[in-house]
Residue, then its C-alpha position, 0 to 999 in steps of 0.5 A: x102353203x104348207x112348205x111356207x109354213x114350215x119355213x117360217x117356224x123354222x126361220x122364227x126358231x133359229x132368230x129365236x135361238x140366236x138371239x137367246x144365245x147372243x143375250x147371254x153371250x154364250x156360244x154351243x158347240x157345233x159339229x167340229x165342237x167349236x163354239x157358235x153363237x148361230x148354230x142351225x136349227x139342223x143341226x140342234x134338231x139332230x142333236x135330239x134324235x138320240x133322245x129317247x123316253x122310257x117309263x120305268x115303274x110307271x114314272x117318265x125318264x129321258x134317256x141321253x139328255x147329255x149337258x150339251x143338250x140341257x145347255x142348248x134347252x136353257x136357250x128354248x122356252x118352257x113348254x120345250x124343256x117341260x117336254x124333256x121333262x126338265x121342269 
């Protein structure tokens, strides 16, 4: 039950993004760094390990969020890019 579920976010997150990606008409790199427009849910969630929070004088900061990784946020909603502390 709980690997169905798993599933289907997953699936719904990579339609998701393809189609944001396709309405745009704006491709990402993917891991050859050529452009795509059906990267895999994989290998953008990887792309994210090397994020990480830091409080500096008691404000939050993200540390390494590179220009790819802001790019690939624009595709995603707001709650996901006022987690990295976007908006």
């Amino acid at each position: 039950m709980i690997m169905g579920l798993c599933l289907l976010v997953y699936n719904l997150g990579q339609r998701q993004l393809r189609q944001a990606l396709q309405q745009a008409n704006q491709t990402l790199p993917n891991q050859l760094g050529q452009g795509t427009q059906a990267p895999t849910p994989r290998w953008v969630f990887q792309s994210f390990m090397a994020v990480h929070f830091v409080v500096l004088n008691g404000m939050k900061q993200s540390v390494n969020l590179t220009d790819v990784r802001r790019r690939i946020l624009q595709f995603f909603g707001s709650p996901c890019r006022q987690y990295y502390l976007l908006c």
